[in-house]
N, C-alpha and C positions, 0 to 999 in steps of 0.2 A: 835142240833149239826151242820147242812147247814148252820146255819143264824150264829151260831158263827164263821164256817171255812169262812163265807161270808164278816166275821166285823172286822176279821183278817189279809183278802186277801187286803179288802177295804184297810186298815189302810197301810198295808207293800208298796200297789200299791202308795197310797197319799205320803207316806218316798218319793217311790223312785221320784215320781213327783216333788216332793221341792227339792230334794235334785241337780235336772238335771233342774230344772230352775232359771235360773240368767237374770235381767235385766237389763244394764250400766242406768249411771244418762244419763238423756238427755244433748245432747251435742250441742251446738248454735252460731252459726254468725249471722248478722244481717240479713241476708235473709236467712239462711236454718237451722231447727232443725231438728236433728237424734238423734231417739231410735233404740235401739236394743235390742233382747231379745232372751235367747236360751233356747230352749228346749228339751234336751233326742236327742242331733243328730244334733237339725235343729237353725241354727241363722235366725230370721226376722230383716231385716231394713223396720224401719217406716220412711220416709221422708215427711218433710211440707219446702214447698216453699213460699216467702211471695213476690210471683213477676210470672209475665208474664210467663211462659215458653214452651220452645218448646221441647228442653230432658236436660234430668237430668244425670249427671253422677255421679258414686261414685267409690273409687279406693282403694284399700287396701294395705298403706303406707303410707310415706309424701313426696313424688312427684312423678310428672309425670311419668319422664324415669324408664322402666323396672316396668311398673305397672300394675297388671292386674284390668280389670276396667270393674261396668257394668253400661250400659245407658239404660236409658226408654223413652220412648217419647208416648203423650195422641194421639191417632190419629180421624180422623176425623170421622170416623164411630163408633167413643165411647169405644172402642178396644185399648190397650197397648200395645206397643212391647214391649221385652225386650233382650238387645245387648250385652252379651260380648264379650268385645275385650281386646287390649291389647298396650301398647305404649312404641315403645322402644326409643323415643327420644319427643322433644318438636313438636310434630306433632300431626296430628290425631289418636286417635287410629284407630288400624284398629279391624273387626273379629275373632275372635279365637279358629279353634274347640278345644283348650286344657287349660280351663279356672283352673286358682287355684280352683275354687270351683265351682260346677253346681251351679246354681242361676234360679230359677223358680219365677214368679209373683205368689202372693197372696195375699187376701182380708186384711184389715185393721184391728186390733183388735178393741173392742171397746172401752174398755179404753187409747187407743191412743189418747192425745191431737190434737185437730181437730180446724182449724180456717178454715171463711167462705170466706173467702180472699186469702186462703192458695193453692199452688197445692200442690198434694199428690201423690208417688208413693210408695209401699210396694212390698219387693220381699224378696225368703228365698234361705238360703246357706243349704246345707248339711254338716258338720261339725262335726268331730266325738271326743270324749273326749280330747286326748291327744292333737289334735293341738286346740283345743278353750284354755285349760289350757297354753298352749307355746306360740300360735301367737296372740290369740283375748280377753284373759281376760284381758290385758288392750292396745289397740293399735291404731294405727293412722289412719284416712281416710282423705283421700282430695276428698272433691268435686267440681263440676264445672256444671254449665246450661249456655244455650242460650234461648234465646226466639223465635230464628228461629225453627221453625219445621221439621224436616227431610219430604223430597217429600215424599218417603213413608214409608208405615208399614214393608217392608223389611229391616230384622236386619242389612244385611248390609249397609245400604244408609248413604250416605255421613253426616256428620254432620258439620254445620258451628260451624266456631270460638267462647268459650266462652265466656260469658258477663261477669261473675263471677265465680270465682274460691276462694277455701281457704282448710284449712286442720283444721280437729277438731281430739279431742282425746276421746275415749270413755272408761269405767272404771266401771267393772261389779263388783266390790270389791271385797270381799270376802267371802258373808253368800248369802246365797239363800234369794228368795224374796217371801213371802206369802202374802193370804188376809190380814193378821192382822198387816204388816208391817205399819210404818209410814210414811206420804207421805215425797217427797224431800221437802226439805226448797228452795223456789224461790229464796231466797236474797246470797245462799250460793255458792261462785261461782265453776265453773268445772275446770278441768284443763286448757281448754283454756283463761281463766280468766272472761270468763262471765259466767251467773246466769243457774246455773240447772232448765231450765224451759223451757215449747216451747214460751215464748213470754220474752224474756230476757229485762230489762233495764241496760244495760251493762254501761253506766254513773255511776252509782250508785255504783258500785262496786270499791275499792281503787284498784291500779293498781298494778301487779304482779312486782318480780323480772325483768322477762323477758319485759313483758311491761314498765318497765321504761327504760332499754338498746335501746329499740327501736324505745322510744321518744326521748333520748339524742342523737341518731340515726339522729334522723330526723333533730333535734332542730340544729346540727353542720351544716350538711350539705348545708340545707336550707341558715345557715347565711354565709356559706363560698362561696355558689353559686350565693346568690343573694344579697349577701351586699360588701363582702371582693374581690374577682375575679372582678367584675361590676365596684367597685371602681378603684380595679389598672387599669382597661382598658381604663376607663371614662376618669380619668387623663391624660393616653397620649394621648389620642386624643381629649381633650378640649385642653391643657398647653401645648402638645410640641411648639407652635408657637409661647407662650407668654413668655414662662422662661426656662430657660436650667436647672432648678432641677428638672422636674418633673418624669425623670429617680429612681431617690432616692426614690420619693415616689411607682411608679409603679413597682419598685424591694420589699420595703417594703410591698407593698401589697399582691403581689403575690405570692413570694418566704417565705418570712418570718413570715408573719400571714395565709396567705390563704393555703397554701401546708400546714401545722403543720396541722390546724382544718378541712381541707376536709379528710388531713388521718386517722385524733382518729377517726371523724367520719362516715368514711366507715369501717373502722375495728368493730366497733360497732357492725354494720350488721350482718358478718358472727358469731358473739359471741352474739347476741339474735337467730341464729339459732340455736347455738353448746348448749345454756342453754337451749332450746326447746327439746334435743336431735333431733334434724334435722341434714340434711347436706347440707352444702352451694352449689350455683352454681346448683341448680335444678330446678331456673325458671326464665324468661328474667329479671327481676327485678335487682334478684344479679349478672345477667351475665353482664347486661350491667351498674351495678355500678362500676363492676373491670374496664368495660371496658373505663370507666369514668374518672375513678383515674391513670390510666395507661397513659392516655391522660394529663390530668393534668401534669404526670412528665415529659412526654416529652415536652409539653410546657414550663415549666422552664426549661429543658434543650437546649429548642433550644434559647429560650432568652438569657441565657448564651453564648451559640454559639457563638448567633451575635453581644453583648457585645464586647467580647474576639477579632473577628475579625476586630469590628469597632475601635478597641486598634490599632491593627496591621497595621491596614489598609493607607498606608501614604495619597492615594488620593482615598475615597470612590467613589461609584456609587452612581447617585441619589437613586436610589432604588435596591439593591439586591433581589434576587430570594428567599431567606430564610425570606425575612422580610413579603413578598405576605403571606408565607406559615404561618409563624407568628402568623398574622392576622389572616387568615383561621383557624386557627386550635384553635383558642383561640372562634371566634364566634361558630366552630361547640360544644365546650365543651361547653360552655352555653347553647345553645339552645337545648343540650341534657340533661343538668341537669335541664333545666326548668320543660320537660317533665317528664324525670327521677324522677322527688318531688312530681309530680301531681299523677303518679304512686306508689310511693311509699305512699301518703296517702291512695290509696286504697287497697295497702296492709295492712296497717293499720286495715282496716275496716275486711278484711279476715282474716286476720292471728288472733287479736285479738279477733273479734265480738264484737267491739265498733263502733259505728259510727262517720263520719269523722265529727266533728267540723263545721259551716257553718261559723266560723270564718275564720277557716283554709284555705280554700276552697277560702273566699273572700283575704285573707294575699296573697295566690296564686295568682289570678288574677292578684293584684294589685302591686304587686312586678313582675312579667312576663311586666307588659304593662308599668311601669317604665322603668325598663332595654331597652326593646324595643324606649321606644320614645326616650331616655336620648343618645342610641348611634346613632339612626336614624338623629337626631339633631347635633349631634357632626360632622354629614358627610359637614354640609355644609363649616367646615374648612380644608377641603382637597384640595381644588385650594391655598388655602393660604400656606401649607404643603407643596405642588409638585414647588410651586416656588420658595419656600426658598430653596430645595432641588438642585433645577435645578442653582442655584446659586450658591451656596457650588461650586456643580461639576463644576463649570466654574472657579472658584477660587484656585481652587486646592486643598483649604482649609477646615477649619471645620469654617462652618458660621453659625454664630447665627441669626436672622435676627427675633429681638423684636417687631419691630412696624410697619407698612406704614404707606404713606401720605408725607406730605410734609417735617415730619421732621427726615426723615426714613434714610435719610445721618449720619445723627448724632446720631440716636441711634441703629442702626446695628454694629453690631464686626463681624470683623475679625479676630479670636484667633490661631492663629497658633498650641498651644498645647493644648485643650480645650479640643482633647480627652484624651490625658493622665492626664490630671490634673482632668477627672472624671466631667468635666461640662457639656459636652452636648453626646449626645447615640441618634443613629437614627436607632433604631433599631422597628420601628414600622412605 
């Protein structure tokens, strides 16, 4: 009768063990996979790093602000801290003694995928039925590491700036997990559109919905910044000296192909986060792509401006004050979208867990150090510029001034209506 009320208890105790154990597909970017697994109460996160590191964070949501977050860092006497904190803007987190969830360090299972290259840090949530069923049977983390180390083993100590940051989704299904289950399929991908597996070939995987929003993302922007913008700018400052149309084209360029395809393609953007279920404007990327495009239209608008009042205008200045600004405002939008692309392939690399192309990487270079030389080059026509200009103003007139040298009498005008008849714009 003991050994059967024994074989009975066994059995009912085993139910309820399956029944309170769930473990999500492993979830992957190119440097970091996360398992999680719950049990009767308690969530563990497994974490593998495939890189240098100095602390690890992870945060429960898809961004920074208003996140609570916990950080680990290996320290030098072989000993782990472990930090929660909390971050209510694009800052450091800081400490927090009122964490969503206590989070304690613990050992590594041993069936936890293990690389000998990997760091590893493993900590458990206390988590009680109803909110793992509401907030964690399928939901978001974003991660971040630096390779610096915090000075010390103190939970509060400063952490520098991370190296790498991204957000994965984790997805416990819906049936409990036993011995006798069968393993994931490496090739099948997760919701972030790489492979359920801790060592992901994320190439190999066709690209999701949302992955393809985020490469036609790319593929606009990229062409509107460093081929269509470069070009209208290129023009006036090779051609204003040599031909009074090249107004037509640098309006062309700018306004009428370049504004259309920088706006599909930052609109993009926030519509691969909204199919993500994310929300836009939660990390410098999207903040300073608005702030990119917002620039752009006021650069066509001030070209407009000066258009309009080079109309008006009966006897120009050689140079107005709006035409300086012009200029300025036209090189700072470049040299932020240059950056802005370099960035944004490495979102690429986080958000999706694909790695960036070393094509892409070189198209980068190599279209940044054109733009560069192509205007750098273009400066040495501005003695020739400032003295056509300084002549106009002496003339009273709108002067064209095509050629020098000795036959520069006879091929210079002097057009009286030039600017209403749309031939010549010294608006640059």
């Amino acid at each position: 009768m003991f050994i059967q009320r024994f074989f009975i208890l066994s059995w009912i105790f085993s139910s309820v063990w399956l029944t309170y154990s769930l473990e999500s597909d492993p979830a992957c970017s190119q440097q970091v996979c996360v398992n999680a697994t719950y049990v009767a109460g308690s969530l563990t996160y497994e974490i593998q790093v495939k890189d240098s590191v100095g602390w690890m964070g992870l945060g429960f949501g898809q961004g920074m602000v208003n996140t609570h977050m916990v950080v680990m860092w290996h320290n030098e006497d072989k000993t782990t801290t472990l930090s929660q904190r909390y971050s209510k803007a694009y800052s450091e987190p800081q400490p927090t003694a009122a964490p969503l969830w206590s989070a304690a360090l613990v050992q590594a299972s041993k069936s936890a995928p293990s690389t000998t290259d990997a760091t590893a840090f493993t900590f458990q949530i206390s988590v009680n039925e109803t909110d793992f069923n509401d907030r964690i049977l399928h939901h978001s983390i974003i991660w971040a590491y630096s390779r610096q180390r915090p000075s010390s083993s103190d939970p509060s100590s400063r952490l520098q700036y991370h190296n790498a940051r991204g957000v994965l989704n984790l997805n416990f299904g819906s049936s409990p997990k036993n011995s006798d289950s069968s393993p994931h399929n490496s090739d099948s991908p997760s919701n972030t559109g790489s492979p359920a597996s801790s060592d992901p070939s994320p190439t190999s995987v066709p690209l999701t919905r949302h992955e393809r929003v985020i490469f036609l993302h790319g593929v606009l922007v990229s062409f509107g910044f460093f081929v269509v913008l470069p070009t209208g700018g290129l023009v006036a400052r090779y051609t204003r000296t040599f031909t009074s149309k090249w107004f037509k084209v640098h309006q062309l360029c700018n306004m009428f192909v370049g504004l259309p395809i920088i706006t599909m393609g930052t609109i993009l953007g926030p519509t691969a986060v909204f199919l993500n279920g994310g929300v836009h404007l939660r990390d410098p990327h999207q903040v300073y792509g608005l702030f990119i495009l917002v620039m752009v239209y006021v650069q066509v608008w001030l070209g407009r401006y000066i258009h309009l009042q080079r109309r008006k205008s009966d006897k120009p200045s050689p140079r107005p004050i709006p035409n300086y600004i012009h200029v300025a405002v036209g090189l700072v939008i470049i040299g932020s979208a240059i950056f802005q692309i370099k960035g944004g392939l490495y979102e690429w690399e986080a958000k999706t867990g694909r790695s960036i192309p070393k094509t892409y990487l070189a198209l980068w270079k190599a279209a940044s150090l054109i733009v560069l030389l192509l205007y750098v080059g273009g400066l040495v026509l501005l003695p020739r510029q400032f003295r056509q200009e300084k002549e106009a103003a002496k003339l009273g007139e709108q002067y064209i001034a095509l050629s020098e040298g000795p036959n520069a009498s006879r091929m210079n005008e002097v057009i009286p209506n030039a600017e209403e008849d749309g031939l010549v714009e010294n608006s640059h």
